[in-house]
N, C-alpha and C positions, 0 to 999 in steps of 0.2 A: 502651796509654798514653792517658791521658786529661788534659783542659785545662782549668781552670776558670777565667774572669777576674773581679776582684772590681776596678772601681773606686774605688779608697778615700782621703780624706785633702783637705785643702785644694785641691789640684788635679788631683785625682782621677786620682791614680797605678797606672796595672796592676799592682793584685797576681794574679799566677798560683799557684794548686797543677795541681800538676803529680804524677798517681799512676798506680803501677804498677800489672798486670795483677793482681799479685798483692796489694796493699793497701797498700805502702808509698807515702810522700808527700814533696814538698817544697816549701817555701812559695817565693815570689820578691817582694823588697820587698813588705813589711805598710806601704803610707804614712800608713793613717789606722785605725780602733778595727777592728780584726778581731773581732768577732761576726759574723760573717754568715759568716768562713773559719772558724773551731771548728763553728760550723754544719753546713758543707759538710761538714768532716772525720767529724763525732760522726757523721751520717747516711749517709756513705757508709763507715764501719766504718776509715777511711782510719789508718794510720800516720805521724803526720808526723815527719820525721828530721832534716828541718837546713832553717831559715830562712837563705836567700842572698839574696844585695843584689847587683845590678848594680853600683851605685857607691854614696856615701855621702851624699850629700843627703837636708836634711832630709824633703823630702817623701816619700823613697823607704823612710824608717826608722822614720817616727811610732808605729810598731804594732809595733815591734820588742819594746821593755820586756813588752806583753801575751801575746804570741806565744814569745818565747823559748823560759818554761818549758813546752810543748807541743811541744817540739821533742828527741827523744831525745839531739840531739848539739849541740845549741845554735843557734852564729848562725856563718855562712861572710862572709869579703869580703876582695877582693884586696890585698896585701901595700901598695896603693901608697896607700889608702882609708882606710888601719886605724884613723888617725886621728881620720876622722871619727864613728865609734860614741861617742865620747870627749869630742867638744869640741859644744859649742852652737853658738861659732864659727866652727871649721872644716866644718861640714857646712850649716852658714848656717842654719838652723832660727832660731839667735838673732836674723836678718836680717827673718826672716818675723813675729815676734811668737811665736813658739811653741818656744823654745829647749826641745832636749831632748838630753840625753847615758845615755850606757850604758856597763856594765863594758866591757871588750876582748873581738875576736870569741873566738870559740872555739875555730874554723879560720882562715885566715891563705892566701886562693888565691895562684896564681901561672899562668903561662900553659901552658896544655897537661896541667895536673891533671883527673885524671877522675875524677867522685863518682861512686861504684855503689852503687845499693841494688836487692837482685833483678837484675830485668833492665832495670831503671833506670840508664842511662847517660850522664851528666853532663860534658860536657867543659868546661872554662874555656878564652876566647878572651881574652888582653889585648884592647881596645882604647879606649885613653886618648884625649883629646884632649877629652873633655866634662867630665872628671875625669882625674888622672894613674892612679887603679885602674879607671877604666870597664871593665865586662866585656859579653861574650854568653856564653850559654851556649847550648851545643847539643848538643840531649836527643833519646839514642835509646833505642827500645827493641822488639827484633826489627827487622821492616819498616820501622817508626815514626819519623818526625823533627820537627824544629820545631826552631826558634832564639829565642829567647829575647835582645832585642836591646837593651834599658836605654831609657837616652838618647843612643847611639849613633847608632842608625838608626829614622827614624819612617815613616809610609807618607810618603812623595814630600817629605821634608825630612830634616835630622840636628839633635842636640841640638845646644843652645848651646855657644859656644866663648869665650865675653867674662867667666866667672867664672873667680874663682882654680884656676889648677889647668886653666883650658881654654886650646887651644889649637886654633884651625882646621887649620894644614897637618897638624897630627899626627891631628887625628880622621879628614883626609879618608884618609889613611894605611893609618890605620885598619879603612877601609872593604874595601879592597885583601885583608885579612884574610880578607871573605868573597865575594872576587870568585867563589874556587872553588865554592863552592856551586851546585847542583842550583835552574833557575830555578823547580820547582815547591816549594820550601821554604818552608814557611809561617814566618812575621817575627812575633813578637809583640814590640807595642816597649813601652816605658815608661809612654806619652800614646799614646791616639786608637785607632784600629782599626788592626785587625791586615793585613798584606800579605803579598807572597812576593817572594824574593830577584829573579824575574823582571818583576815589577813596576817592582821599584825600579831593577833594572838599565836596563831602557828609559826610564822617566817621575821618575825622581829628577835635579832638577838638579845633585845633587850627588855623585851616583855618580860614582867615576875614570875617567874614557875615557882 
């Protein structure tokens, strides 16, 4: 399994591909013009199969419209989200000066749903409280892991809770989701560099004690 991050988009949003052993791929939030990920793809012979979104803000979708049709199976995001590919409004892009809306996902997650492509393995984690759809996702494949953590969870802070659709006690809640986790799990979150669940468990002031 391999990771690529592409900072993209007004505030310069992680997008990841994310590719199998054997060449299949998947994108994670396109926030801003994805040339640099066809890129990545076209040179690494890469298959891409389904653009997913953590949650549905604008900055996490900008590059959704470019990207889609490169995507064998279209666009993934959680039941609670769906909304937002939809509205200008509701995913607040209209907020920002850059309103942008898109048909309906393709796919429709929900929690504990697991994408397989190859030996690409994709689990869906609710967790809301940044958004009512915020997700992780956490990607195995063989030995291999990594989480995939939105605006969820950042290195040594969590997303915001004061927009529509946010809520503090439920995000920190939230958290709890991945207390199980293995403290050498590498975090890739949404903003900023990337950490490990053991990290955050020590040095996060907002991890649940």
């Amino acid at each position: 399994m391999k990771i690529k991050r592409f900072p993209l988009g007004p505030l310069w949003t992680n997008c990841y591909v994310i590719s199998s052993g054997d060449g299949d791929a998947v994108a994670v939030d396109p926030g801003g013009p994805v040339d640099e990920v066809r890129e990545y793809l076209r040179k690494g012979g890469l298959r891409l199969r389904l653009v997913m979104l953590t949650h549905g803000h604008g900055d996490h979708i900008f590059g959704v419209g470019e990207l889609r049709g490169d995507a064998s199976d279209g666009v993934a995001i959680h039941t609670g989200d769906s909304d937002c590919l939809t509205s200008a409004y509701v995913n607040m892009s209209e907020d920002m000066g850059l309103p942008v809306s898109f048909a309906k996902a393709d796919r429709l997650l929900n929690d504990g749903d697991v994408i397989s492509y190859g030996g690409l393995n994709i689990r869906v984690i609710h967790t809301p409280g940044h958004t009512r759809g915020g997700c992780c996702f956490y990607v195995t494949e063989g030995g291999s892991e990594l989480l995939i953590s939105g605006d969820t969870l950042f290195a040594r802070s969590i997303g915001r809770s004061d927009l529509p659709g946010g809520d503090e006690g439920v995000l920190i809640e939230s958290l709890r989701k991945l207390e199980g986790f293995n403290d050498s799990l590498a975090v890739y979150p949404g903003h900023g560099p990337s950490t490990t669940i053991g990290d955050e468990r020590r040095l996060n002031p907002f991890w649940p004690r």
